[in-house]
N, C-alpha and C positions, 0 to 999 in steps of 0.2 A: 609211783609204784606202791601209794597204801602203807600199809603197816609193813610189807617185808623192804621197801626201798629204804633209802638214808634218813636219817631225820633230821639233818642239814647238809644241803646241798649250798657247793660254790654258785657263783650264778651263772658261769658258762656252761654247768652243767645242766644247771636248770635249764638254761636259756637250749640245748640243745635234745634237751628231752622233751618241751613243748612244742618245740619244733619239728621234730621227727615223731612221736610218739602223743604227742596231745589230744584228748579227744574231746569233743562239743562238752562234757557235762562238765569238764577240768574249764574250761571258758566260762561256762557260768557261775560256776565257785569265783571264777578269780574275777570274775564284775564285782565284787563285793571287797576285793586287796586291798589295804590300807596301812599305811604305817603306824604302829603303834610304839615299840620301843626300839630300843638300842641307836644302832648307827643311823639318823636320819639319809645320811649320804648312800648307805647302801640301799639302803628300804625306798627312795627315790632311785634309785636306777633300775631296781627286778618292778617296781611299778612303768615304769618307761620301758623295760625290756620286754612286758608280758603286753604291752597294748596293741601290737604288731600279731601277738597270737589272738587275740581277745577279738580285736573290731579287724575286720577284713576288709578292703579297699574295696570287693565282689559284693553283692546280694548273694548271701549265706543262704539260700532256700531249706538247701538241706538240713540247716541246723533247726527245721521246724519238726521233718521226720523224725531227728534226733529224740527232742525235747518227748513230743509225743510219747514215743516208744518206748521212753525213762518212764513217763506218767499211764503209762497202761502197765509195766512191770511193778511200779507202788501199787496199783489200783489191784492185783491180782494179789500181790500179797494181803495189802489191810482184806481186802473180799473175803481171802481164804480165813482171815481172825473174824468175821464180822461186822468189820469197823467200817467200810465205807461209808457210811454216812453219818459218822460217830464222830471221826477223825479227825480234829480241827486243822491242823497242820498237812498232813496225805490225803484226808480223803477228797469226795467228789465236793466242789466248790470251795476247799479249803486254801488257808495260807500258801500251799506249793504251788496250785493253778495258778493263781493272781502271779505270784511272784516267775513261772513259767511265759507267761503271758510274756510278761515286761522285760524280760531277759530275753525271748526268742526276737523279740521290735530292737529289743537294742542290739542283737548280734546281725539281724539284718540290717539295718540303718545306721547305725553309730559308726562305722568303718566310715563312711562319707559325714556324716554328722557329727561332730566332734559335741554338740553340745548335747547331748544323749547319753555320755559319760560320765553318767553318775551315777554315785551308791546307793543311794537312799530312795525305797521302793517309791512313796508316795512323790519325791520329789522327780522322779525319773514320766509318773506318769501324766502330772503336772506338764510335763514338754512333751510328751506323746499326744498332750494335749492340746499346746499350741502348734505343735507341728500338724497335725489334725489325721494322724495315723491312728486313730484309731474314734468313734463317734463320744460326744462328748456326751451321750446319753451313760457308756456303756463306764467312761472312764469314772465318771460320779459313781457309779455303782462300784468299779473296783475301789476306789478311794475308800469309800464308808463300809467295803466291806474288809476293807484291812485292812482297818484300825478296827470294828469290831473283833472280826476272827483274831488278831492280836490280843487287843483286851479279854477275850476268853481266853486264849491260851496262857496270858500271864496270871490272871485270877485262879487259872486250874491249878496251877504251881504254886502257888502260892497261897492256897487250899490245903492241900496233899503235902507241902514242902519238897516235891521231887520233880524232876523232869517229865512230866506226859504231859498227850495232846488228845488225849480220847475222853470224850463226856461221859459223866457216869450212867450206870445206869440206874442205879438207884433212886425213886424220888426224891426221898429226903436230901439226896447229895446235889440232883440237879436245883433243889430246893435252897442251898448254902451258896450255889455257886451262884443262881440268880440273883440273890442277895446283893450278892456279892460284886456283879456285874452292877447294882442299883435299878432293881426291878422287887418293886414295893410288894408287902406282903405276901400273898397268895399268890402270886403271878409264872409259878413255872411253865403255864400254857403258852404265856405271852414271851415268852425266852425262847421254849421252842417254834414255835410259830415264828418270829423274828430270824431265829437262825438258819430253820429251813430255806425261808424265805430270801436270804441273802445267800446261803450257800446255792439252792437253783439257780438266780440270778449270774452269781459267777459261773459256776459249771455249764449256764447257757454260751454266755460270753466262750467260755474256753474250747464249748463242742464248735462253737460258729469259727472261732479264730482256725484252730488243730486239723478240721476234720472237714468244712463248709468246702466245698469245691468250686464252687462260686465267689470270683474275687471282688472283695468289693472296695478294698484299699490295696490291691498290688502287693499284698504283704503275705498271702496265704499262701503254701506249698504250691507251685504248679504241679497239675497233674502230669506232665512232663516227667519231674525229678521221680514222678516214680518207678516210672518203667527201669531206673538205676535200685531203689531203695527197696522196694517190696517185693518180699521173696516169693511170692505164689503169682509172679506175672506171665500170663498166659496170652496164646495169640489170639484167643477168641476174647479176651477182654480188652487187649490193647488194640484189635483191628481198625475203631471207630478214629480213636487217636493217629493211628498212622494215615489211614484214608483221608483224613484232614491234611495231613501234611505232603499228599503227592503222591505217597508208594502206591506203585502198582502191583508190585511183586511184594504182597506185606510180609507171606512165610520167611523170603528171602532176608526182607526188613528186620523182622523178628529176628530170626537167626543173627544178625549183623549186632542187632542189642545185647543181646544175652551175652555174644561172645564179647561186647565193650565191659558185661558184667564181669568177667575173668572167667577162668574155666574153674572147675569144683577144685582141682589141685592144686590152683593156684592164684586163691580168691584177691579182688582188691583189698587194699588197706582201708580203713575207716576213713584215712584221711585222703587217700585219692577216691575212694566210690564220694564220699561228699562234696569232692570238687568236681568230678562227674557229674553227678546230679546237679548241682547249680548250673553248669552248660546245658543240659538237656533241653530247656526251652531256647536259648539261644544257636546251640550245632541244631536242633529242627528246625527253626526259622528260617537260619541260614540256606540248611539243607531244601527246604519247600522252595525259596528263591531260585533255587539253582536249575541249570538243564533239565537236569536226570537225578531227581529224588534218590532213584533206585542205584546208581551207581558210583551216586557223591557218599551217599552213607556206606557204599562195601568196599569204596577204595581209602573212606575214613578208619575204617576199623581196618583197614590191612594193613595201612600205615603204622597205626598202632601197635600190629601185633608183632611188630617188629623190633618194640624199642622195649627196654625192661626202664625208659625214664617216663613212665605213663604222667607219675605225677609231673614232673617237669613240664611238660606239652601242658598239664590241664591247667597250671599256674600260667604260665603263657598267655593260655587262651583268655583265664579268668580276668587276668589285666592290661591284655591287649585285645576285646573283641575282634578290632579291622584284622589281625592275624589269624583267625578262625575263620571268619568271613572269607578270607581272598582264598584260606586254603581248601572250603567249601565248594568256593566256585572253580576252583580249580579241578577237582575231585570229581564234580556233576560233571564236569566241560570236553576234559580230555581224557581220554584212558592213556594215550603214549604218555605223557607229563607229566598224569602221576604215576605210572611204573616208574616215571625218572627217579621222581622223588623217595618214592618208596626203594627203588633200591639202592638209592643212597642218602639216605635219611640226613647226612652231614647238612645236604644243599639248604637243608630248613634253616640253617644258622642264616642262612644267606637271606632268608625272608623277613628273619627278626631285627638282623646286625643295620643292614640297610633300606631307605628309604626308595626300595624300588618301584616305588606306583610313579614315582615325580621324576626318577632319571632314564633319559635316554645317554646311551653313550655311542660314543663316535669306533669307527675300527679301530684308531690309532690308540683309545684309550683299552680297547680290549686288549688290541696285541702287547701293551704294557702293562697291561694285570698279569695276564695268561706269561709274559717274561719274567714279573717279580718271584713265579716259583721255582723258576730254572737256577738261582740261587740256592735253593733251598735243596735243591733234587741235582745236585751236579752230576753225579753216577748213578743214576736212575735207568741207564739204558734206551732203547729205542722202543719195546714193549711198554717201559714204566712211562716214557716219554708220551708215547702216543694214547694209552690211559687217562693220563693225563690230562690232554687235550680234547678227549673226549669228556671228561669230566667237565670240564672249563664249557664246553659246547652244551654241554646240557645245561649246568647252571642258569649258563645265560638266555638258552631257551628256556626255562621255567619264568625267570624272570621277564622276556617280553612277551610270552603266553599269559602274565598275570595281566602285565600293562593292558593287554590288547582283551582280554575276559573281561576285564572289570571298567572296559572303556578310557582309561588314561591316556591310550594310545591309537588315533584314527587309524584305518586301513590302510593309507599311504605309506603313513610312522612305521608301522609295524611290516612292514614289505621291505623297508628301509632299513631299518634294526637287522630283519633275518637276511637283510642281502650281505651288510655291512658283519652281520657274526659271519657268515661263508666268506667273506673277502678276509677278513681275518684268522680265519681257519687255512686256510688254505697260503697264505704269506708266511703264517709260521711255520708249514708244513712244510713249503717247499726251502725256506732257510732252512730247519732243522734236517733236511735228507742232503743239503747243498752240502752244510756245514759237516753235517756225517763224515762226508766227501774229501771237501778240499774248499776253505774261502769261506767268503758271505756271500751273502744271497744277493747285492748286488753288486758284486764284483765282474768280470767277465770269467766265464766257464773255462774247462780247461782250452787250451790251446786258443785261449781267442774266441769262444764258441761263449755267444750272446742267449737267453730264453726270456722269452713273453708270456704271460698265460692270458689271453684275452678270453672276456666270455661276453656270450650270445644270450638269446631269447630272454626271459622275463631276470637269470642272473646278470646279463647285462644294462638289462633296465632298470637294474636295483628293486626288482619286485615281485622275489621270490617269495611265495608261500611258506606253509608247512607239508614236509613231507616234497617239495620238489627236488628235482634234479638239478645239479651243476652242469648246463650248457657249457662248454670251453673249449679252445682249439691251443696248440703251441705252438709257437712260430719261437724260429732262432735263427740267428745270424752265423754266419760260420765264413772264416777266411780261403781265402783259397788254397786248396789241399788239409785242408783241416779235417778233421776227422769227427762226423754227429753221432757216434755210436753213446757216448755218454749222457748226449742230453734224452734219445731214446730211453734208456735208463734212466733216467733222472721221471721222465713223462710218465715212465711203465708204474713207478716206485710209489708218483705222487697218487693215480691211482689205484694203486693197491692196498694204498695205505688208507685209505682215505675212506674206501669201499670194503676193507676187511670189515668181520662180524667177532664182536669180543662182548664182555661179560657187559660192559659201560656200552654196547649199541659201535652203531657207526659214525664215522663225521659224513659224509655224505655220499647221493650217489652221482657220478662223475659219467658225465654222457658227449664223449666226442663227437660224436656222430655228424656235427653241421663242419666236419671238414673237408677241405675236396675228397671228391671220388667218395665219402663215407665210412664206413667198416674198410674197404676196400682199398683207401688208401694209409698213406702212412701216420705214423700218431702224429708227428709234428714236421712243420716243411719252415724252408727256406724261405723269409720274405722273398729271396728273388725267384722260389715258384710260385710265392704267393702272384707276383705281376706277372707274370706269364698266365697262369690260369686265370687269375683275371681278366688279362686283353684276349686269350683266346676260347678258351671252354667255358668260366659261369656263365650259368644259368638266370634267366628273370627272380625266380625266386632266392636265389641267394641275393639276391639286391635286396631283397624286403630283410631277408634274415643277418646281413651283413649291418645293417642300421642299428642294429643292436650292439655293436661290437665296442669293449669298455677295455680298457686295462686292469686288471686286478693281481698279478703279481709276478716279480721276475725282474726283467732290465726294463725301466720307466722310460728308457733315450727310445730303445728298441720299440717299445709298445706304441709310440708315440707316433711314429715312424710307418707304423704297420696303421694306425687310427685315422693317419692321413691318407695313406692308399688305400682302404677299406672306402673312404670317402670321394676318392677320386673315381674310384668303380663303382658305386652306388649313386652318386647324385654326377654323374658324368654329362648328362642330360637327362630332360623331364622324360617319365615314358610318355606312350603315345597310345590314343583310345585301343590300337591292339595292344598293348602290353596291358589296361586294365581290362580289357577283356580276357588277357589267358589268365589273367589274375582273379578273375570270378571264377572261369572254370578250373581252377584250382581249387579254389572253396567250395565248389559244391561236387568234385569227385571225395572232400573231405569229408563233406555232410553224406554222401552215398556209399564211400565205403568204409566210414570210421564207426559211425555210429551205428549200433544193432536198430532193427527196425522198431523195437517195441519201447526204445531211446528217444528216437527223433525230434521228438520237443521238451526232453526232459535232460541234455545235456548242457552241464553250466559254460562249458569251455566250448563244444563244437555245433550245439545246435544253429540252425539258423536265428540270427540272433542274439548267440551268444557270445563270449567274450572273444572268441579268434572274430568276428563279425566286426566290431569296434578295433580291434588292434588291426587290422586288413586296413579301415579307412582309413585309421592315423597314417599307417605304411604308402597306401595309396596317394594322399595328400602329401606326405615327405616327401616322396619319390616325383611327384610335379613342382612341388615349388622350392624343393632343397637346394634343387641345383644353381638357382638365382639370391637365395635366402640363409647361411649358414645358422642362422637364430632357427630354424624349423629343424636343424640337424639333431635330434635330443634321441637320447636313447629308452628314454623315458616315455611309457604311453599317455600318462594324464599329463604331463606336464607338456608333452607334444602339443597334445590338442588344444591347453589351453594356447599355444604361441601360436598354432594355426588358428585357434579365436583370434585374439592379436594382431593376428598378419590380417587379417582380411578372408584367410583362404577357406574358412569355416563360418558360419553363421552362427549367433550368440543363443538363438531358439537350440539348433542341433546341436550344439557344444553343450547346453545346458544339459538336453536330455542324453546323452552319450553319456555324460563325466557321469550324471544321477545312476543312468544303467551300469557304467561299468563298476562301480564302489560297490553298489547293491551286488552285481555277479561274482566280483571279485571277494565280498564278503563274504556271500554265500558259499563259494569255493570257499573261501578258509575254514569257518565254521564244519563245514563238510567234513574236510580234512586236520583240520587238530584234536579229532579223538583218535585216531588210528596213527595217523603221521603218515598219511597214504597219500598215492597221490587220485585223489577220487574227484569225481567231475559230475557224476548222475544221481540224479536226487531220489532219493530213496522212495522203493514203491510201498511200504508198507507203511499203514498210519502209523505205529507206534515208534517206528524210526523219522516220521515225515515229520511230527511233532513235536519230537527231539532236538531236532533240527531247527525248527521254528523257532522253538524255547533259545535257543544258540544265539538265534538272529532277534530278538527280540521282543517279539512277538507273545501276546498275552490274551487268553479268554480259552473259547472251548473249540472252535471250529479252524483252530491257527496253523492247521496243515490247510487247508483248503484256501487259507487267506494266500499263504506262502507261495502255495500255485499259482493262485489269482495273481500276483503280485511278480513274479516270475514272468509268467507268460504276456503279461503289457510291457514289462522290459525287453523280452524280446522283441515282442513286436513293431517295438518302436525303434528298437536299432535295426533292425529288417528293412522300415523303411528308410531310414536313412541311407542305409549300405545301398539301397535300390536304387536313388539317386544320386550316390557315390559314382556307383559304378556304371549308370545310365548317360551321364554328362559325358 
């Protein structure tokens, strides 16, 4: 605080004023701290307390604009007296540049170099030397120019007997002082010449260091940090900068900076715009790497604009870059994900606290996190409850959205994770509406009355996407004269709950629909309609759709029970060339009335070819040799095909290209859908989305929409033929 603050502060206060209020030019005063008297014990700890503010773990970029800005506000003052070129100590190539110099190499480097911490100018430039930051041409020149500019300035003093640093102008005075320096007789020409001559020398050095936009030792401001630092940045100056780094939409770009600048009411602090600026060339990087330049950078700064802990995130950032990075790509990748994030900022603790790139967890470990808060929240209600668990949903989607963006987690893994968060979504859902009730969740229901929640299609395959539906039917047991009106309730409850719209989103959406009769019949039946309608009304198709049927939550005896007569009706016998015939013409009343016509080879899930195309064979092939083979029973479609590799009943050529096409389809569906959380399947007609897209999947150069087609459309057509002799045999 200068002249009005204390003039002895304790050191926690110090320690807490450096801390919150310190700024670049208080760091380079205190590179020079040293103990001189009184308690050595105290004068070693504020030396150890202040080196944590001093040297920064980060490349300090910003402390170069700083320094600068200090030395263009000297330079307008001595100007406005005259003196810049007078001034041994302020002016242009004097004592302060050198000494500027050396201070701004060790505020960037000494944080990681510990041997760079040191007082003494000459000895600091000495290891600037052998570290080779800076050319050993330019360091000779600083060296011998200061210790001359020193020896003027102490001769001036001692001339005068007073404190200055400005040369005379008198001759006869520069005439005593050259003397005085030991420049023989006559020689004031030869003093000025020599001084000129080393002050240009420096002042080159310090225009190339401050100002050279040209890096030539990694140590000069990037022009990055300025788009944070310099108050006249405009979009026509910075368009060339962002066009480098990807944006398409620069205004938009622009606009996204300025407002990282803070708004005019509520400008940043000196010491969060400087921790900004040091990120600028790293959040660009990042930013360039990602999807969508354009949409990582407005969902970065929305985040932001939410938290009043700006500095906090930028310390984060600064010493954990992978935490920037993954939140970048998260940002480019999906827009649902990060509205997660954004409107619950908490969940970031979760990206910092844990090592989520490396864990997968199992359901069982979920539903025992998701139960360790149910201590916490005893009377939390059914509203706080289900909050809650939506919160708990999200988290964990952000975190296998990270896995599965930044590659940690193949497409399998990641189908597996989000099958496994809905299997556990949904067990605590239906204990916590049982328990509401009456009991646990596996207990038997009232009166004796048993409930299963088996599911179908890709949630029974464990290989749900983003943004899919929970296929599932109910099935309960019930004694005789027992009464199913509660377990109705129970089915109505799970989803309602489950499909409600709250401030936290939904947990899923819940689609009966593969039960008998459909819409039309009842929400949940009696395993013993289940065998009835089995031996007398299913259909061929539900034998393809019934292969999928898994347990996920309820009575485990019951489920179990229902998984062996799901089997007994589905692999009851092999079908027969008619049954793979009305099994083609099922697929392609699919292909003619699902897909709009200007679709037709651009559907990832329905085209010919595409992923229903591949999951048909597996079903087809189950359906022949399940009923001799229980190893072929899987609910799983890649891991089907590889056991129908295995058995024989596949060839190792068509298994190879199948598993290659379906990862690739099945990626691209993903990719598709984790920026929306939709459930989308057609690949977008317009380049600038097609591109986007590509960027998701991989894909790198300038023509990567047209690659992505090309690369699509051999997938299909290679599963095309496959299914062609699938279904021809």
């Amino acid at each position: 605080d200068g002249k009005v603050g204390a003039l002895a502060r304790s050191l926690k206060n110090t320690e807490i004023y450096y801390e919150s209020w310190g700024e670049t030019w208080e760091r380079q005063a205190l590179i020079k701290a040293r103990f001189c008297a009184g308690r050595e014990g105290v004068g070693r700890r504020f030396e150890d307390m202040i080196e944590p503010f001093i040297y920064r773990k980060y490349l300090d970029y910003a402390a170069i604009s700083e320094i600068k800005h200090t030395k263009e506000r000297i330079d307008e003052k001595i100007g406005a007296r005259g003196e810049k070129f007078k001034q041994v100590k302020l002016g242009h190539g004097g004592i302060r540049e050198i000494e500027f110099i050396v201070q701004a190499l060790q505020l960037i480097y000494a944080g990681k170099n510990r041997d760079l911490r040191e007082k003494n100018t000459v000895k600091v430039l000495h290891k600037l030397n052998n570290y080779n930051y800076l050319k050993n041409k330019d360091i000779n020149i600083l060296i011998s120019g200061y210790k001359f500019l020193r020896k003027v300035e102490h001769r001036l003093q001692m001339l005068y007997e007073f404190q200055t640093h400005t040369l005379p102008k008198d001759k006869t005075e520069i005439l005593k002082l050259a003397k005085r320096l030991g420049y023989k007789g006559d020689k004031v020409d030869l003093f000025e010449k020599h001084y000129k001559k080393i002050t240009k020398d420096v002042r080159k050095i310090f225009e190339d260091f401050f100002y050279e936009e040209k890096k030539t030792k990694g140590h000069t401001m990037p022009v990055e940090a300025n788009l944070i630092l310099l108050l006249d940045v405009t979009i026509d100056g910075v368009r060339p900068l962002l066009t480098k780094y990807s944006f398409l939409d620069i205004e938009r770009a622009y606009k996204n900076i300025m407002r990282l600048r803070g708004k005019e009411e509520a400008p940043l602090t000196v010491k969060t715009k400087n921790l900004l600026s040091n990120l600028m060339p790293s959040l660009l990087s990042f930013i360039s790497k990602s999807p969508d330049s354009d949409t990582a950078l407005n969902n970065f700064e929305r985040f932001l604009s939410k938290t009043n802990m700006k500095e906090a995130y930028f310390k984060v950032f600064s010493q954990h870059p992978y935490i920037l990075e993954l939140l970048v790509m998260l940002f480019g990748s999906s827009e649902f994900l990060s509205n997660i994030l954004i409107k619950s900022p908490e969940l970031f603790d979760g990206l910092v606290a844990t090592d989520i790139l490396n864990v997968m967890k199992t359901k069982e470990q979920m539903i025992d996190e998701f139960r360790k808060g149910e201590e916490r929240d005893a009377d939390e209600g059914a509203a706080g409850f289900l909050n809650r668990l939506r919160r708990y949903k999200n988290g964990e989607l952000i975190r296998i959205g990270i896995r599965d963006i930044l590659n940690f987690a193949d497409i399998e893994t990641t189908f597996q994770e989000l099958s496994d968060l809905a299997d556990a979504v949904i067990q605590v859902l239906l204990g916590y509406l049982y328990n509401a009730s009456r009991g646990e969740v596996t207990s038997p229901l009232h009166g004796g009355v048993r409930l299963a929640i088996i599911g179908l299609g890709k949630f029974g395959g464990r290989e749900i996407g983003y943004g899919s539906d929970l296929d599932i039917i109910f099935v309960y047991s019930i004694p005789e004269g027992g009464n199913p009106l509660h377990v109705f309730k129970l089915c109505e409850g799970i989803i309602d709950a489950s499909s409600a719209m709250t401030e936290e989103g939904i947990l899923y959406k819940i689609d009966p629909r593969l039960r008998p009769l459909g819409k039309d019949g009842p929400l949940a039946m009696d395993i013993d309609a289940y065998k009835r309608y089995f031996k007398e009304w299913a259909q061929l198709w539900e034998r393809q759709a019934y292969i999928k049927a898994r347990y996920i939550a309820g009575d485990a005896e019951l489920a179990d029970d229902f998984i062996k007569l799901t089997h007994g009706f589905v692999y009851s016998s092999p079908i027969t060339d008619d049954d793979v015939a009305e099994i083609g013409r099922i697929r392609n009343r699919m292909i003619n009335e699902l897909i709009e016509p200007l679709n037709k080879d651009r559907h990832i899930k329905l085209s010919a070819g595409g992923i229903v195309d591949i999951e048909f064979i597996t079903q087809i092939l189950q359906l022949k040799y399940g009923y001799a083979d229980k190893d072929i029973r899987d609910t799983n479609t890649s891991n089907a095909l590889k056991t129908l590799k295995e058995k024989g009943c596949l060839s190792e050529i068509d298994y190879s290209k199948l598993i290659d096409a379906y990862y690739f389809l099945r990626t691209l569906e993903s990719r598709l859908r984790i920026v929306e959380d939709t459930s989308l399947d057609i690949l977008p007609a317009d380049d600038a989305s097609l591109e986007g897209l590509a960027r998701r999947m991989g894909y790198r150069g300038k023509t990567i929409g047209n690659m992505l087609i090309k690369d699509f459309r051999l997938k299909i057509k290679t599963v095309r033929e496959i299914y062609g002799k699938i279904i021809r045999k």
